[in-house]
C-alpha positions as CSV (number, residue, x, y, z in Angstrom):
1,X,-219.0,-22.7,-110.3
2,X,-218.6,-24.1,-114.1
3,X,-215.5,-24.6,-115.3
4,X,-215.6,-24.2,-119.0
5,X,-213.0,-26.6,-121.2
6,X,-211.8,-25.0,-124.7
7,X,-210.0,-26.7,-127.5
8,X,-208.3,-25.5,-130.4
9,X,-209.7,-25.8,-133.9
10,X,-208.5,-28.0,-136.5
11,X,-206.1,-26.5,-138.7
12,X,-207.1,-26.2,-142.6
13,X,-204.6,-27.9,-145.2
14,X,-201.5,-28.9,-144.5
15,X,-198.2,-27.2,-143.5
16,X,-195.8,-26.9,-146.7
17,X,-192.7,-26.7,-144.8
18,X,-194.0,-28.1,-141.2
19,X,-193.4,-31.4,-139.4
20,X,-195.8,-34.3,-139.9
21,X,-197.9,-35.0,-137.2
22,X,-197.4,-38.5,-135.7
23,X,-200.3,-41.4,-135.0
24,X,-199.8,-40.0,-131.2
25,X,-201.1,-36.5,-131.7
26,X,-204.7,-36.5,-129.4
27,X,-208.1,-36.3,-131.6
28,X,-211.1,-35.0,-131.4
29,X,-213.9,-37.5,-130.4
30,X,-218.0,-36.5,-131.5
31,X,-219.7,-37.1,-128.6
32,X,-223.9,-37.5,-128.6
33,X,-226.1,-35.7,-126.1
34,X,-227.6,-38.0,-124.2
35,X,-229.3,-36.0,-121.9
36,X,-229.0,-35.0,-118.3
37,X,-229.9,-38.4,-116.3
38,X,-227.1,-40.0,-118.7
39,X,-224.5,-37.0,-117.8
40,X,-225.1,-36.7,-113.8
41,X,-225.1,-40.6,-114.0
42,X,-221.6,-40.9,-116.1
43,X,-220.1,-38.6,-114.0
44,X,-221.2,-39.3,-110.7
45,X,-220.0,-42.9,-111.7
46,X,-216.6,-41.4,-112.6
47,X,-216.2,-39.3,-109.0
48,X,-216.8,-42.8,-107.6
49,X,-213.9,-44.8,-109.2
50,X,-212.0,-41.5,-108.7
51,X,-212.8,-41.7,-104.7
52,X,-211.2,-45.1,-105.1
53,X,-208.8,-44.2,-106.7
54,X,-207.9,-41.5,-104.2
55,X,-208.0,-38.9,-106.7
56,X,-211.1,-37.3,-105.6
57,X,-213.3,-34.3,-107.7
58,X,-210.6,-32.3,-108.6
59,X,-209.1,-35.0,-111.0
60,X,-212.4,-34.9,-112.9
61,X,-212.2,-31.5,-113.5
62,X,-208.4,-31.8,-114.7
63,X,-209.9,-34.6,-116.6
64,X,-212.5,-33.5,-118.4
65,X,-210.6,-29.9,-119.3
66,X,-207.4,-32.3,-120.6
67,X,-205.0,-31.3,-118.4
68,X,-202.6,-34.1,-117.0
69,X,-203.3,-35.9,-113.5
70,X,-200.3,-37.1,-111.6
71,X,-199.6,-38.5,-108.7
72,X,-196.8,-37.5,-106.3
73,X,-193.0,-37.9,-107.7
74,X,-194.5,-38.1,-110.9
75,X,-193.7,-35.0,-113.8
76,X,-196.3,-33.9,-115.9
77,X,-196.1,-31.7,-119.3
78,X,-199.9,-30.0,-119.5
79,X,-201.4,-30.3,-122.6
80,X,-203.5,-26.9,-122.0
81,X,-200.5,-24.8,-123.1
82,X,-201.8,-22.0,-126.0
83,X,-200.0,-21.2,-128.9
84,X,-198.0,-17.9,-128.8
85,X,-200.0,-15.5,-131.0
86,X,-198.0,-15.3,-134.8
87,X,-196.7,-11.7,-135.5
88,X,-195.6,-10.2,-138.0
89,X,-191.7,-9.9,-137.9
90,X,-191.9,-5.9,-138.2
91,X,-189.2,-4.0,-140.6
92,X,-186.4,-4.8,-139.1
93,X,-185.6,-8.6,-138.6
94,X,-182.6,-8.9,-140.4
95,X,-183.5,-12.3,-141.4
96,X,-183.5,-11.7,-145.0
97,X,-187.1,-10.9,-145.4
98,X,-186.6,-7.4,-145.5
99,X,-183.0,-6.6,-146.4
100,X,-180.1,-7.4,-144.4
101,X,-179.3,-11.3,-143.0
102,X,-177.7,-11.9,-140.1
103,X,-178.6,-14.9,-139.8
104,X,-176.2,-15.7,-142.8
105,X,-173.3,-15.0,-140.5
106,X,-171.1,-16.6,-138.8
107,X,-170.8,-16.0,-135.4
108,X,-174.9,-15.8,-134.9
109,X,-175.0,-18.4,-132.6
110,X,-174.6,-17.0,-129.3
111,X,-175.7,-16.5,-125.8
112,X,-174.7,-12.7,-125.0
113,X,-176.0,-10.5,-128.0
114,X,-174.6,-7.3,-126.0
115,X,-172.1,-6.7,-128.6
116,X,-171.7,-7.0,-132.3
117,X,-169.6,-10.1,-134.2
118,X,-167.5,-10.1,-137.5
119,X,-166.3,-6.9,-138.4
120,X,-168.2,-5.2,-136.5
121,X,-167.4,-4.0,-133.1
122,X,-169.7,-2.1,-130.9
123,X,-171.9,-2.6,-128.2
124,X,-175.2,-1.9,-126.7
125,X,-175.7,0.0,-123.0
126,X,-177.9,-0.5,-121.0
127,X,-179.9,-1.7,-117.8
128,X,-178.5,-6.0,-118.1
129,X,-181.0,-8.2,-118.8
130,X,-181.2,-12.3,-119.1
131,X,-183.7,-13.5,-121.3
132,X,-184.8,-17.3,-121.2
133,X,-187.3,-19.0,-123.0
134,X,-189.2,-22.8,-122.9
135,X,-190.2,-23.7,-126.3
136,X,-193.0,-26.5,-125.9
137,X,-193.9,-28.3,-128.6
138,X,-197.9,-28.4,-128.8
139,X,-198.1,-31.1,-131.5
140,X,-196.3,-33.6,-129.5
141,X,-198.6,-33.2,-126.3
142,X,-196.6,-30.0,-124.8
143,X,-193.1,-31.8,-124.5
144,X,-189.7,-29.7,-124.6
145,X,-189.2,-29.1,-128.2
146,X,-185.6,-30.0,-127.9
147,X,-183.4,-28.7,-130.8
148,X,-185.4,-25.8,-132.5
149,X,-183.3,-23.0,-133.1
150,X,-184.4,-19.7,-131.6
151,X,-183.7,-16.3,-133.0
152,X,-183.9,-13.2,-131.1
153,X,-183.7,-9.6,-131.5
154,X,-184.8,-6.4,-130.0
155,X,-184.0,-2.5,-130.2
156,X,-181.2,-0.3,-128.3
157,X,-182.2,1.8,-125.2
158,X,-182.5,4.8,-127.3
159,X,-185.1,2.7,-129.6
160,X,-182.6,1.7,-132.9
161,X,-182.2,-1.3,-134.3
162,X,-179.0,-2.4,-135.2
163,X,-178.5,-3.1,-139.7
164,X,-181.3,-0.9,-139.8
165,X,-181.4,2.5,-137.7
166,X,-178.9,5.8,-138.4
167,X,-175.6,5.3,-136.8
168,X,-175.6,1.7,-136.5
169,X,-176.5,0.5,-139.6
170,X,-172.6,-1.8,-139.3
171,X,-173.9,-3.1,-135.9
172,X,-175.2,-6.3,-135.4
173,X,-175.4,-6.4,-131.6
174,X,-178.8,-7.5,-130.2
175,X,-179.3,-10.0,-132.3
176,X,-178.4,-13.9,-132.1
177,X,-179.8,-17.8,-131.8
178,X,-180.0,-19.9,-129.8
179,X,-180.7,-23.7,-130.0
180,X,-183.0,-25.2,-127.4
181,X,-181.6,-27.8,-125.2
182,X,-182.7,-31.3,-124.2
183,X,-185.6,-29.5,-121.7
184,X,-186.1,-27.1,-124.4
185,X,-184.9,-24.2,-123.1
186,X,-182.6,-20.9,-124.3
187,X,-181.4,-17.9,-122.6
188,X,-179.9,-14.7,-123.8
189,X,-178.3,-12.3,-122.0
190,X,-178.9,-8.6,-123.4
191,X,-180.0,-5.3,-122.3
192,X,-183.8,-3.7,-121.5
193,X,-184.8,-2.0,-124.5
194,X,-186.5,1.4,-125.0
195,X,-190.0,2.0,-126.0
196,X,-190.4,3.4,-129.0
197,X,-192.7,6.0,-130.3
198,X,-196.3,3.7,-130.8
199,X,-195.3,0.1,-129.4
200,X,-194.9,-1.3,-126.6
201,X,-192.1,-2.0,-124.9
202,X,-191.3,-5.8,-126.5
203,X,-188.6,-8.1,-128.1
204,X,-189.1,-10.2,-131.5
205,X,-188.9,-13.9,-131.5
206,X,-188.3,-16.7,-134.6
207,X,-188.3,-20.0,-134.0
208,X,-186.6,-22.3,-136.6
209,X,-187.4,-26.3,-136.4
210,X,-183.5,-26.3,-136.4
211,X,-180.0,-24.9,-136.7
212,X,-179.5,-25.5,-140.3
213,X,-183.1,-23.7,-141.1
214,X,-182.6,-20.5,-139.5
215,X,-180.9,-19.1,-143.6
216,X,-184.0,-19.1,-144.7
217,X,-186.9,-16.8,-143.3
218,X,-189.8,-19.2,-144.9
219,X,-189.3,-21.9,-142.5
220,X,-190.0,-20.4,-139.3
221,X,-192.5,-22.7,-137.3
222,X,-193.2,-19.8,-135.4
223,X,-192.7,-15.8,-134.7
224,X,-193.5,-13.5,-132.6
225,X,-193.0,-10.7,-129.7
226,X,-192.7,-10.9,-126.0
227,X,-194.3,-8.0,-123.9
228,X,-192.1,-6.7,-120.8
229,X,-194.0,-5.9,-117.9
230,X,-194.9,-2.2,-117.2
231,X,-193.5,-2.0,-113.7
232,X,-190.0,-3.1,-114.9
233,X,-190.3,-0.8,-117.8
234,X,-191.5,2.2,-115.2
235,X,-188.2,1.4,-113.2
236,X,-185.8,1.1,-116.0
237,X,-186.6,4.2,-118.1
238,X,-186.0,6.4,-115.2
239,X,-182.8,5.5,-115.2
240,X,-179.6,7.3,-117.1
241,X,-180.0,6.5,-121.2
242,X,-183.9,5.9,-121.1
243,X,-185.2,9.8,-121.3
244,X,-187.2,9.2,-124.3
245,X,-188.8,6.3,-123.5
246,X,-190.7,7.9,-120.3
247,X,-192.7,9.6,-122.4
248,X,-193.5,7.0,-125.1
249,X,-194.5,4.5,-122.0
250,X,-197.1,7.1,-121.1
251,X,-198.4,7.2,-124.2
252,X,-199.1,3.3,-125.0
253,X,-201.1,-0.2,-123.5
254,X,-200.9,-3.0,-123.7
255,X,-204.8,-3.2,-124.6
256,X,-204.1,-0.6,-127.5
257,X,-200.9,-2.4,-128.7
258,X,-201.1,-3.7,-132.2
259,X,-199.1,-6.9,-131.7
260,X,-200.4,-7.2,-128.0
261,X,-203.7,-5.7,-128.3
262,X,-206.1,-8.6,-129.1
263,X,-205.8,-10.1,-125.6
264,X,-203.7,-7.4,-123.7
265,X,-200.3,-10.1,-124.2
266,X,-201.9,-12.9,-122.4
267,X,-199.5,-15.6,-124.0
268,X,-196.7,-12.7,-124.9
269,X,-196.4,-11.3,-121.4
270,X,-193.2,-12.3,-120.0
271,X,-192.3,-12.9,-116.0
272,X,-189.6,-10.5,-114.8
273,X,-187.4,-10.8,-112.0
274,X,-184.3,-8.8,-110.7
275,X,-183.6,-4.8,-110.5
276,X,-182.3,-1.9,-112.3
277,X,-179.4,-2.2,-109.9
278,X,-178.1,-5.8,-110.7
279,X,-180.2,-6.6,-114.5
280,X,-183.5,-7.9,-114.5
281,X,-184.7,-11.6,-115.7
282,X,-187.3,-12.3,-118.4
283,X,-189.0,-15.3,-118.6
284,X,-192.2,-17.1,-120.5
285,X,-193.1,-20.6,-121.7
286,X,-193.5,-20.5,-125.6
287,X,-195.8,-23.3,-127.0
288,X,-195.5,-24.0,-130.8
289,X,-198.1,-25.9,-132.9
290,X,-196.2,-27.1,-136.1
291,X,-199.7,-28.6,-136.8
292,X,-201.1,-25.1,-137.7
293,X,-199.8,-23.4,-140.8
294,X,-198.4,-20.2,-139.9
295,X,-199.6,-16.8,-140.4
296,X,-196.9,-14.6,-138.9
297,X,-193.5,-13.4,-140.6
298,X,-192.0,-10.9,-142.8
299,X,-192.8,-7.3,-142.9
300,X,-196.3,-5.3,-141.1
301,X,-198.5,-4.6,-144.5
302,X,-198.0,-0.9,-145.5
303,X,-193.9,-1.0,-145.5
């Protein structure tokens, strides 16, 4: 069986408000056909020093497709990670691209976004759920991008969005940052949301290249949406608060989607753990490229 090895194309220009990549960041070499004898002969000469090397065929496959070979007790970061899809933010990020800022706040920076800060007061029920992510930083091999600031935000169960939606338009719950740690890794802790009317069932993402970026929406490195899977989705809506989203579910895909659509949420599509009981866990592993200029952000075209 082939295995087939995919890079990602260059990026065109350069970022305006991105990092500089460093000397270390892997090129692209031009390589010459030089026909079959040469190819079987190079690489039945690489399988040998590989055999001595007690590596064995498998390490040419890693190889040649650029993912890291270790040995044992050593770590590896793979350098096949993709880039989460960019996204629009949608209408109601309350990042300051389309009215309201919360990220202007004080108080933003939090772990549980259940309930609201400031002046305001409420909170969000719902079936519990912890949401961690693991930003990797593409441009620098795959490593833990360490010290990005991640914002998050999602709607109610009934399908609101707190600033935004009728009745909670003082709210500010489900909504906060996070900033990555030395491994590169936040975690929330929230509530399932709904699925509304059209969409499914996700939860928006900005990441910031740090804490003092996240008052201004133009320097997001990245944004986008993770997808919840359908059987967690199935098993929460039945449950008391969720009515409306039963039949919404029904109604959507994740191949029709119009965030997820393109490759039914193959980057997006988080790993869920847990019950309706006790809360669920979300997880997924986020890479970045801060060496591609970024498309996503601010409001879907028509309003």
């Amino acid at each position: 069986m082939a295995t087939v090895c995919r890079g990602r194309p260059s990026p065109v220009g350069q970022p305006t408000h991105r990092h500089v990549l460093g000397q270390g960041q892997a090129r692209s070499l031009e390589l010459t056909d030089q026909g079959l004898r040469f190819d079987v002969v190079t690489l039945l000469s690489r399988r040998n020093l590989l055999r001595t090397l007690g590596l064995g065929a498998t390490a040419v496959t890693l190889a040649a497709c650029g993912a890291d070979v270790t040995t044992a007790g050593t770590p590896s970061t793979s350098t096949t990670l993709t880039e989460i899809p960019d996204e629009t933010a949608g209408p109601y990020p309350g990042d300051g691209s389309n009215g309201p800022d919360v990220l202007e706040q004080s108080g933003i920076v939090r772990s549980d976004i259940r309930s609201s800060f400031g002046e305001a007061s409420g909170t969000a029920d719902g079936v519990p759920l912890t949401i961690e992510l693991d930003i990797k930083d593409l441009a620098n091999g795959g490593a833990a991008f360490a010290g990005v600031a991640v914002y998050l935000w999602h709607c109610t169960r009934e399908g609101g969005y707190s600033l935004y939606s009728d009745g909670i338009t003082e709210e500010n719950f489900l909504r906060g940052v996070q900033i990555a740690d030395d491994q590169g890794r936040v975690k929330f802790t929230s509530i399932f949301p709904a699925c509304y009317s059209g969409r499914w069932p996700h939860i928006h993402v900005e990441v910031y290249p740090d804490r003092a970026s996240i008052t201004d929406s133009t320097r997001t490195i990245a944004t986008s949406r993770i997808a919840l899977p359908q059987d967690a989705c199935t098993t929460v809506y039945a449950t008391d608060g969720y009515s409306s989203s039963v039949t919404n579910l029904a109604q959507v895909s994740l191949a029709d989607d119009n965030a997820f659509g393109d490759d039914d949420g193959a980057t997006q599509l988080g790993t869920i753990t847990g019950d309706a009981s006790d809360g669920y866990a979300v997880t997924l592993t986020v890479g970045v490229d801060t060496g591609t200029e970024p498309t996503g952000g601010g409001r879907p075209s028509g309003g």
